[in-house]
C-alpha positions in Angstrom: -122.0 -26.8 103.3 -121.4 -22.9 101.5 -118.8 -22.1 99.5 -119.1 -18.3 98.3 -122.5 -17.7 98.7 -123.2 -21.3 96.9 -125.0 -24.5 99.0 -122.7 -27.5 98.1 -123.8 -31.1 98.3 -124.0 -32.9 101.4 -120.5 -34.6 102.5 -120.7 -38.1 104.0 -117.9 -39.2 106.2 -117.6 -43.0 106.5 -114.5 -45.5 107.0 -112.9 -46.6 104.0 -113.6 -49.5 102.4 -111.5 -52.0 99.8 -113.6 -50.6 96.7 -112.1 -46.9 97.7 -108.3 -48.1 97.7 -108.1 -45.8 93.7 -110.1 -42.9 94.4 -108.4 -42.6 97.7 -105.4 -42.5 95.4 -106.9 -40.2 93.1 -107.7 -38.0 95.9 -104.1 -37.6 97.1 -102.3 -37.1 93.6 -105.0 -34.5 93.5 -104.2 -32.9 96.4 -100.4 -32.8 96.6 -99.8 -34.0 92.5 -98.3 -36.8 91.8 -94.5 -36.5 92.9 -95.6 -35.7 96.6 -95.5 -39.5 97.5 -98.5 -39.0 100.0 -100.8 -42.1 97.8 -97.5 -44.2 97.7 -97.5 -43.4 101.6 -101.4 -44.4 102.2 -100.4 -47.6 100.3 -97.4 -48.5 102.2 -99.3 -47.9 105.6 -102.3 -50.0 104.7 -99.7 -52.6 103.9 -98.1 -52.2 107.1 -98.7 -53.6 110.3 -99.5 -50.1 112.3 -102.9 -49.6 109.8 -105.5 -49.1 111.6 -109.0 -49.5 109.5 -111.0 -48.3 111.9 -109.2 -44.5 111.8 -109.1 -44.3 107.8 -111.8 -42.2 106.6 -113.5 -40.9 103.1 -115.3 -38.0 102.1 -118.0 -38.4 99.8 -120.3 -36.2 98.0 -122.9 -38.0 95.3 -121.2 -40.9 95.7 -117.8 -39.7 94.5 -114.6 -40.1 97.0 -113.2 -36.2 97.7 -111.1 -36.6 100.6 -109.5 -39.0 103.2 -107.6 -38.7 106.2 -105.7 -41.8 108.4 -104.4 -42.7 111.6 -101.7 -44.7 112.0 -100.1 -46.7 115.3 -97.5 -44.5 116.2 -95.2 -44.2 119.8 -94.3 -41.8 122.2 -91.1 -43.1 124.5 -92.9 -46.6 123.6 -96.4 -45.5 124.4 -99.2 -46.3 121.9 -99.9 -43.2 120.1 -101.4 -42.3 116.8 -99.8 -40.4 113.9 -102.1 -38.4 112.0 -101.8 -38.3 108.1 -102.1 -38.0 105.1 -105.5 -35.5 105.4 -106.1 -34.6 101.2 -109.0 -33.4 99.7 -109.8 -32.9 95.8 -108.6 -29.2 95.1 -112.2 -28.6 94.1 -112.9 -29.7 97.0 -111.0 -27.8 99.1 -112.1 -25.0 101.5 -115.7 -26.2 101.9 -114.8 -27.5 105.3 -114.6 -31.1 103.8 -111.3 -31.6 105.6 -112.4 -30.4 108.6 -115.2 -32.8 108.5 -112.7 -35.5 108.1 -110.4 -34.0 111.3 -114.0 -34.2 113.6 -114.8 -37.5 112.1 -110.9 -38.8 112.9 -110.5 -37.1 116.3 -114.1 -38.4 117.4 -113.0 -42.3 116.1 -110.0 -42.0 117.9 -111.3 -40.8 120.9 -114.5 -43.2 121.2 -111.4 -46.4 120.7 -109.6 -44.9 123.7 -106.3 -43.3 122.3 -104.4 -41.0 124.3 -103.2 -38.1 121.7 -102.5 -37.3 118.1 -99.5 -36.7 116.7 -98.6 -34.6 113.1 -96.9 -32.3 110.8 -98.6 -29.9 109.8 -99.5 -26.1 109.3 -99.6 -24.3 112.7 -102.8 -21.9 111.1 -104.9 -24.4 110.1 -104.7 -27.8 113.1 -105.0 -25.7 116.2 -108.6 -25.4 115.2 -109.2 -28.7 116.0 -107.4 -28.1 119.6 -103.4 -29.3 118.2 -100.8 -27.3 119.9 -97.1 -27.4 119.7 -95.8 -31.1 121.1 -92.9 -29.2 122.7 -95.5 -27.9 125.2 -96.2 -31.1 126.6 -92.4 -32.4 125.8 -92.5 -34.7 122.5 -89.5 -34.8 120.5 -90.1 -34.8 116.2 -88.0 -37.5 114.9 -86.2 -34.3 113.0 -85.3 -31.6 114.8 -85.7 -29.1 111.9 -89.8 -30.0 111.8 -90.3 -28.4 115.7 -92.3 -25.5 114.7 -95.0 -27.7 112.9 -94.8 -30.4 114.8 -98.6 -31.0 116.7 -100.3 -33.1 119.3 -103.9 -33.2 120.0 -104.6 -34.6 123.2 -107.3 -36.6 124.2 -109.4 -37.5 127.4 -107.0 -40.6 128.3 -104.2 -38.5 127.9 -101.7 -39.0 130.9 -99.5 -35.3 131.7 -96.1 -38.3 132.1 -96.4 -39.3 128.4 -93.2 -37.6 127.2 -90.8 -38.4 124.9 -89.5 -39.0 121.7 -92.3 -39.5 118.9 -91.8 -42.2 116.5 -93.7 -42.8 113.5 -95.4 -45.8 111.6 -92.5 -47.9 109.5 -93.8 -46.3 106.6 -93.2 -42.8 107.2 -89.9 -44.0 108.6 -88.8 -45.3 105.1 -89.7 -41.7 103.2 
């Protein structure tokens, strides 16, 4: 990896594990400070019956956590779908293309286990990179109206063109 002119460390994505649960925390209070609530929300989704371990991952470089990005089970008009988020990375950390290393490793998992999209909120210049386009395109409703314009789906490959609907997240997010 190059950040201005610089060769960074090499970033190794791999699934979380129980020994990362602080530095994953660390990570997001980083990212979005403290009052943003998105370590409290990691928390209350591992807690939570829509975790799914297999779709949490970590960035690390010389052995120290710098990012992580999770999956959740989430539903469109009942279907299974997933819910992308939180993605944070260490402010140092950021625009090295760690996070987008996360998104490949994420999207790749989720594929190879057979999920039909991916669902989030998020910055319309930065996810359609990774092939997100608006959800109204293919007809999924954000649980609030006002979050339309950054409101993404990723399809993937057993994607059906009938899944419509209204999106519904993991509890957690419900209980923000």
């Amino acid at each position: 990896m190059w950040r201005r002119g610089v060769r960074l460390p090499d970033v190794l994505i791999r699934r979380e594990v129980v020994a990362d649960v602080d530095a994953i925390r660390a990570v997001h209070r980083d990212a979005f400070g403290a009052a943003g609530g998105e370590a409290g929300l990691v928390d209350a989704l591992r807690a939570a019956k829509e975790w799914i371990g297999e779709l949490s991952f970590v960035a690390e470089v010389a052995g120290e956590v710098v990012g992580h990005v999770v999956c959740s089970r989430a539903w469109v008009d009942r279907a299974e779908v997933l819910g992308l988020g939180p993605l944070g990375v260490r402010k140092r950390w950021q625009r090295t293309g760690t996070g987008s290393a996360l998104m490949h490793a994420v999207l790749g998992a989720a594929e190879a286990l057979g999920e039909p999209m991916v669902v989030l909120l998020g910055h319309t210049d930065y996810y359609p990179r990774f092939g997100f386009r608006p959800a109204r395109e293919l007809g999924i409703m954000p649980p609030v109206a006002e979050w339309r314009a950054h409101f993404q789906v990723r399809t993937l490959t057993r994607y059906q063109p009938g899944l419509r609907g209204d999106f519904v997240y993991a509890e957690p997010f419900r209980n923000l």
